[in-house]
N, C-alpha and C positions, 0 to 999 in steps of 0.2 A: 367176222360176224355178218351173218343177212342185212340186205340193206333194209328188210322191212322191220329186224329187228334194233338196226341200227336208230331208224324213224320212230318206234317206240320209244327207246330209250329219251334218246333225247326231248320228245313232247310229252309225257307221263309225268314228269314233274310239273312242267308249267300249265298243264290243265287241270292237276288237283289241285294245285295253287288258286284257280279262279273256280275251283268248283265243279270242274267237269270227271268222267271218269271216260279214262280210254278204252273202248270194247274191241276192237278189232285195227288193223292197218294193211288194206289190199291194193296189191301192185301188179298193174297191167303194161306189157310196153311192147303196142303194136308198132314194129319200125323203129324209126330213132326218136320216141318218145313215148311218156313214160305219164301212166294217169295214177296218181295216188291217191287210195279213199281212203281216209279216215272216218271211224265211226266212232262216235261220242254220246255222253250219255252223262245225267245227271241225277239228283234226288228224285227228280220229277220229270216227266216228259218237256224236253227243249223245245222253244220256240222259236223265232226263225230269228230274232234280235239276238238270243243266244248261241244261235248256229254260226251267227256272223261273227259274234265276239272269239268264236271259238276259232272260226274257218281265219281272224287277223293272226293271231296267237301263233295257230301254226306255222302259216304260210310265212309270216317272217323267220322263224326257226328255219324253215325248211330252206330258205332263201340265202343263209348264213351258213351253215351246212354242207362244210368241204365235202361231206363225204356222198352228196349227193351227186357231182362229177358237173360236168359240160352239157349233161341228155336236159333236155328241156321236159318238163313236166306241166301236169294241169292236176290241181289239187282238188277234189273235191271233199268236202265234211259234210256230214250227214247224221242222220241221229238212228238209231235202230228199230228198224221195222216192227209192226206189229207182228208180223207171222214169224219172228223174231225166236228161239228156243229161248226158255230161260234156264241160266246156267251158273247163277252165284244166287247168292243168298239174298243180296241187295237187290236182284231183278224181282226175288217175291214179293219181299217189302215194297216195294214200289207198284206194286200190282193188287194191294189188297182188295177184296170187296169185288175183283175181275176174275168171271168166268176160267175154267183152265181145263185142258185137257192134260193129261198125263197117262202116259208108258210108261208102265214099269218094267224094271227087268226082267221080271216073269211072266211078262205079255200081256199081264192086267191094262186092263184101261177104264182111268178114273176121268169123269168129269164132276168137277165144285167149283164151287168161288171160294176164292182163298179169305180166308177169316182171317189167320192168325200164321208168322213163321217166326224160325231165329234163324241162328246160324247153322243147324244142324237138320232142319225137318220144316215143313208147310204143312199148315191143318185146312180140310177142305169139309165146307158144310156141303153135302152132298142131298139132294134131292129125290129120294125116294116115296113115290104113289103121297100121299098126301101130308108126309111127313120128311124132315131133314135130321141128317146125323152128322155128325163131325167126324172125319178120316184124319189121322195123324199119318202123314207119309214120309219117311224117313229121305234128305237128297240123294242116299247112298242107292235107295233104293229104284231111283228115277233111271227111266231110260233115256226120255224126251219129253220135256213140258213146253206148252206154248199157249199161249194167251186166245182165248174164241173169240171171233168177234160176234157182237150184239147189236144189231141194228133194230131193233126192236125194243130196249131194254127201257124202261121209266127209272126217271128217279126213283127212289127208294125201294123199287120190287131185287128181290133178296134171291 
């Protein structure tokens, strides 16, 4: 087994255990050592007291962890960028009410703000000339969705 599938394995449990979810685990080793990210992720965007709770959790796992060898390593944990693709169902949910772009696999390109998902499809209220309609976009049908950002946006403008 990969050793970075090795490092999922074994952190996956103990971070849904405290409520986090494992997004990603990248392995760089210029020379004779060895930097591993983990990326983390929760109900809601983590904060930096959550990133610490998370970044203790591993790094003693990792530390215990025959299978990690003698290479010295530097751990970094981090939580998932905004320019970020969203790619399960949980990252809509957690995005509702936020701008979106979207690819589909026919080359279309939507942009809405996500109203409403489940496990299966995201509805986007989409803004056309002085009126909004709501788009059902199936995830099967996504090529690449990612979060816009809004520097600009007020409270409650829709």
């Amino acid at each position: 087994m990969a050793l970075k599938d090795q490092i999922s394995e074994l952190i996956t449990p103990a971070l849904a255990q405290a409520g986090y979810f494992l997004e990603d685990v990248n392995l760089v080793t210029p020379g004779q050592h060895r930097i591993v990210t983990v990326i983390v992720d929760g109900e809601s965007a983590l904060n930096l007291d959550q990133v610490t709770v998370a970044t203790k959790l591993i790094s003693s796992l990792l530390d215990e962890a025959t299978f990690m060898g003698e290479t010295p390593f530097t751990l970094e944990v981090t939580s998932p960028g905004i320019d970020r693709p969203l790619t399960l169902a949980r990252h809509y949910a957690k995005n509702v009410d936020r701008l979106l772009k979207v690819v589909k696999t026919d080359g279309d390109v939507i942009k809405g703000r996500i109203s409403s998902s489940n496990e299966s499809e995201v509805v986007l209220t989409v803004a056309e000339k002085k009126e909004s309609k709501e788009v059902l976009i199936k995830y099967s049908d996504i090529k690449r969705a990612t979060v816009e950002i809004e520097f600009n946006r007020k409270d409650g403008d829709k």
